[in-house]
C-alpha positions in Angstrom: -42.8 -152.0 18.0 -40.2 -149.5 19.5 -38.0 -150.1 16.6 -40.7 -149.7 13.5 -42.0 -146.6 15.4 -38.2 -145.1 15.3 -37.7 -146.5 12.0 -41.2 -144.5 11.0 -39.9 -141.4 12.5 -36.7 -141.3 10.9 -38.7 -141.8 7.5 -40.8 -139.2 8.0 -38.0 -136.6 8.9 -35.8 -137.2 6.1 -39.0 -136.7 3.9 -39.7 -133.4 5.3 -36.2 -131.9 5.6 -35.4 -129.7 3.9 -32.9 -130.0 0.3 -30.2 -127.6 -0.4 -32.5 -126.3 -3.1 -35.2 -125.9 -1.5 -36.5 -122.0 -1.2 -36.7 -119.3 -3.3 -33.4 -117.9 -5.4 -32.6 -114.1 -6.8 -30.5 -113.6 -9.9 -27.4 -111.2 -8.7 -27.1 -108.9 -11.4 -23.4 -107.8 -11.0 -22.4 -111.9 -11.2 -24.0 -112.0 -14.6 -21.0 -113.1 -17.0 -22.7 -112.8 -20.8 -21.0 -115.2 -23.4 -18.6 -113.8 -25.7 -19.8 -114.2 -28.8 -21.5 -111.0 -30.3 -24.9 -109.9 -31.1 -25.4 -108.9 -34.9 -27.9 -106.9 -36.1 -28.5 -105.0 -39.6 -31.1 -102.6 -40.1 -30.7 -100.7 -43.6 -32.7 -100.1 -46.5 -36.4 -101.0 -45.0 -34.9 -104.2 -43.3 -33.7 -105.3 -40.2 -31.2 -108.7 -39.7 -30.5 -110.2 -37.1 -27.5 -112.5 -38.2 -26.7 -114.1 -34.6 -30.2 -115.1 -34.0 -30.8 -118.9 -34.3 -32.2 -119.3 -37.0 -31.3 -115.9 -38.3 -34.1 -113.9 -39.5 -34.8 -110.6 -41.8 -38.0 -109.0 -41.8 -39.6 -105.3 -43.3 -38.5 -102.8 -40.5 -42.1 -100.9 -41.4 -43.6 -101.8 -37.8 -46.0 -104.4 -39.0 -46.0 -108.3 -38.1 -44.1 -110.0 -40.3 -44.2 -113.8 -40.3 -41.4 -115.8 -39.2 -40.5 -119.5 -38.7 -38.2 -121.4 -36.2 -38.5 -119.6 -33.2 -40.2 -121.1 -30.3 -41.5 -118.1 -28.5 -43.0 -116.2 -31.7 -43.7 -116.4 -35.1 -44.4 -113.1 -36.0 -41.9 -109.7 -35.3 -42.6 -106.3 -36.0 -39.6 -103.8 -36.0 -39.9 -100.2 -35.7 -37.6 -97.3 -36.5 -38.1 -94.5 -34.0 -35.4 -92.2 -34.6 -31.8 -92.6 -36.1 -30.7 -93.9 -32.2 -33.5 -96.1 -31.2 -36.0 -99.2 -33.0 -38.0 -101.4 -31.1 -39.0 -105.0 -31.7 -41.6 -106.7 -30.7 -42.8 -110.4 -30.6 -45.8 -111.9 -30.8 -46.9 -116.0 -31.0 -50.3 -116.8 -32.3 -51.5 -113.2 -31.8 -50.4 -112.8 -28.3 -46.9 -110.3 -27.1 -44.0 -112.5 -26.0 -41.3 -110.3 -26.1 -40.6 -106.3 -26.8 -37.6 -104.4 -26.8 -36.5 -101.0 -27.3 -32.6 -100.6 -28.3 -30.8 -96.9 -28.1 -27.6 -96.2 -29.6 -25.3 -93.6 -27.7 -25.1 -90.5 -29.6 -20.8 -91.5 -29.6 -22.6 -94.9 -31.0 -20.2 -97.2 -28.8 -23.4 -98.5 -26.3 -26.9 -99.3 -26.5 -29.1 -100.0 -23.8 -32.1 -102.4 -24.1 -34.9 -102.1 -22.4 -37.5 -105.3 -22.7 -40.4 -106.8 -21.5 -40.9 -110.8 -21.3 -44.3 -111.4 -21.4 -44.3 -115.3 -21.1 -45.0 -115.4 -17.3 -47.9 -114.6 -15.8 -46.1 -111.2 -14.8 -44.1 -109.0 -17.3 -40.9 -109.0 -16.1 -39.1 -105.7 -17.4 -35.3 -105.2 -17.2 -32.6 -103.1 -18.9 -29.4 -104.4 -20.9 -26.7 -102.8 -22.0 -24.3 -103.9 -25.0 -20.6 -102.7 -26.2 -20.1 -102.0 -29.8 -17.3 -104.5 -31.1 -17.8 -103.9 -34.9 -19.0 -101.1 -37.0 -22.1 -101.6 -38.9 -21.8 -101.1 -42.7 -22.2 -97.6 -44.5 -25.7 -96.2 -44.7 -26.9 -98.6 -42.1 -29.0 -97.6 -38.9 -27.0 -97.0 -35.9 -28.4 -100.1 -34.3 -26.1 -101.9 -37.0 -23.3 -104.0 -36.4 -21.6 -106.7 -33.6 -22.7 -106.2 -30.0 -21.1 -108.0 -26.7 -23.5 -107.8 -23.8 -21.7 -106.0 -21.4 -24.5 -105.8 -18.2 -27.6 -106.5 -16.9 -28.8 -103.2 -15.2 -32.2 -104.2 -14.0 -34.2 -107.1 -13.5 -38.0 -107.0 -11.9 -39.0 -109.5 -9.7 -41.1 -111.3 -12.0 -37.6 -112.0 -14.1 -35.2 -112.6 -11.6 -36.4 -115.0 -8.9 -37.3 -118.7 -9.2 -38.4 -121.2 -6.4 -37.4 -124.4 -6.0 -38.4 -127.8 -4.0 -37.0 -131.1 -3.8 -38.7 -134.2 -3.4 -37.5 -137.5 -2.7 -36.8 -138.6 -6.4 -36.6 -134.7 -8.1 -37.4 -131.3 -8.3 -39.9 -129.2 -8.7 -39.5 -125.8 -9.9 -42.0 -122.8 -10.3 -41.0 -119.2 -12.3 -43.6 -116.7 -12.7 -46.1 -119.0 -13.1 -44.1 -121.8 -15.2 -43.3 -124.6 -13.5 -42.3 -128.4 -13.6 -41.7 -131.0 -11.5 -39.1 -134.1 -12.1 -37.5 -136.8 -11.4 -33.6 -137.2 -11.4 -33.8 -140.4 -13.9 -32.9 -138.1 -17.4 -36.8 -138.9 -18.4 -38.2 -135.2 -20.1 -41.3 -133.3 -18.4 -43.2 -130.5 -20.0 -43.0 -127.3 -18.7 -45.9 -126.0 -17.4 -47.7 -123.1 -18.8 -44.4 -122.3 -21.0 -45.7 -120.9 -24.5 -42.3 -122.0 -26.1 -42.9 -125.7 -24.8 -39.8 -126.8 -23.1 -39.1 -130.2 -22.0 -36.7 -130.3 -18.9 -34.6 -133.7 -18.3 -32.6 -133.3 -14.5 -29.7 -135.3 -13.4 -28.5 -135.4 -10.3 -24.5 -134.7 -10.1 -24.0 -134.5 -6.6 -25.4 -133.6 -2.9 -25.2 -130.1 -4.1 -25.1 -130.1 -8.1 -28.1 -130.6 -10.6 -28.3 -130.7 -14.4 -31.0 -129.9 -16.2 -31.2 -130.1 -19.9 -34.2 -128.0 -21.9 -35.5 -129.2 -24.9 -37.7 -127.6 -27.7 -38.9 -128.7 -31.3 -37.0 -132.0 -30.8 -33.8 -130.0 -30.4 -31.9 -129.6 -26.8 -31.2 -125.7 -26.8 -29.6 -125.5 -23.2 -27.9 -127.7 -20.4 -27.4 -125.7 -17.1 -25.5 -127.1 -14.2 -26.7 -125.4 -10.7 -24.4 -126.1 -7.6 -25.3 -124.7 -4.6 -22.8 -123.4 -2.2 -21.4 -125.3 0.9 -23.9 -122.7 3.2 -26.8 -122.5 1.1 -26.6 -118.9 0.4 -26.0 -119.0 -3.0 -26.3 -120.9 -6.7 -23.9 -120.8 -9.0 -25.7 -121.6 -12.4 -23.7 -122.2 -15.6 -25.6 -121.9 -18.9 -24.4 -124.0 -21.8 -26.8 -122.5 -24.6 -26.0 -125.2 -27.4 -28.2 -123.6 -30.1 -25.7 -120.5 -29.5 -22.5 -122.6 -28.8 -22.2 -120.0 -25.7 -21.5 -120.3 -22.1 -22.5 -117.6 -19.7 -22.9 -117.8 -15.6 -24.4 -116.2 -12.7 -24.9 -116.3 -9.2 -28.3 -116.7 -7.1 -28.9 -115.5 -3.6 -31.3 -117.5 -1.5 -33.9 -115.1 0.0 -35.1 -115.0 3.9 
């Protein structure tokens, strides 16, 4: 009996400890390393392009909702020019704001700052970008026009920036502003929880202290990220593979108290 009660207790420990994951996780903005490939963006003669988007797209820039196909967080966009420096987008899926961004050319017309608001969460996480000019858009063309490198992330609510995490015997369960999912490390695919873009999320267990997790929308696997946390649980290193894109970009993640 001494021995199954011991056995028990050990059981019941391991199950309850806690996993290197476990907790909750903040983005560190000044470890954000954007991919290198450009933005590209055309906005001249009543219509705005966005060449770089996947699929691209091109839609009146009259401010009204114009219809669009392929993308899994909207099918409508309305663009709107406010002055010669700034137009703002906005999304929208089955009637209801996904996404909005307003984008400000410098008066020299070498940066532009974004300023958006995600609207998929049960919060609206807000943050500020800001992009480098690499090419010149063509003659006659809004100032918005033209090949943009993400340069920074300036700001980053709450709501945007932090993620929980728990581990369970088998898996991991996962919560961000109010999407979550929970599962197991056997490369089966979940469905995200209250995610209006409908991602499926397969994990894989690399090591003590690596996980991958592959996302999967419309049939089509759009990202693969590989989180390792470090050897004294301070911090995640998290490497985005966005396959749609053919990027790579990477950040850091502190653990909070």
């Amino acid at each position: 009996m001494k021995s199954l009660l011991a056995t028990a207790l050990l059981v019941s420990t391991a199950a309850i400890a806690a996993g290197p994951f476990d907790g909750t996780w903040k983005t560190q903005l000044d470890s954000v390393q954007f991919a290198a490939k450009p933005q590209v963006f055309e906005l001249k003669q009543g219509v705005y392009t966005c060449s770089s988007c996947v699929p691209p797209l091109s839609v009146k820039a009259d401010g009204t909702d114009q219809k669009v196909s392929g993308h899994s967080y909207y099918d409508t966009t309305s663009v709107r020019v406010v002055n010669a420096q700034t137009v703002e987008i906005a999304n929208k899926l089955a009637g209801k704001p996904t996404f909005s961004s307003a984008m400000t050319v410098s008066v020299d017309g070498g940066t532009m700052t974004a300023t958006f608001k995600d609207m998929t969460g049960t919060q609206t996480a807000t943050g500020t970008q800001v992009l480098k000019r690499v090419a010149a858009g063509a003659p006659g063309s809004h100032a918005i026009s033209g090949s943009w490198k993400p340069d920074q992330l300036s700001d980053l609510s709450a709501a945007g920036s932090t993620v929980t995490y728990k581990m369970t015997a088998d898996g991991l369960q996962m919560n961000w502003n109010g999407q979550s999912y929970d599962a197991k490390f056997d490369g089966k695919m979940v469905l995200t929880a209250n995610d209006p873009g409908k991602t499926w999320v397969s994990l894989k267990r690399i090591s003590d202290n690596t996980i991958e997790e592959t996302d999967t929308r419309d049939g089509q696997v759009v990202d693969i990220y590989r989180m390792t946390v470090s050897s004294d649980g301070k911090t995640m290193a998290v490497v985005d593979n966005d396959v749609r894109q053919g990027t790579t970009s990477q950040y850091k993640m502190q653990k909070q108290p």
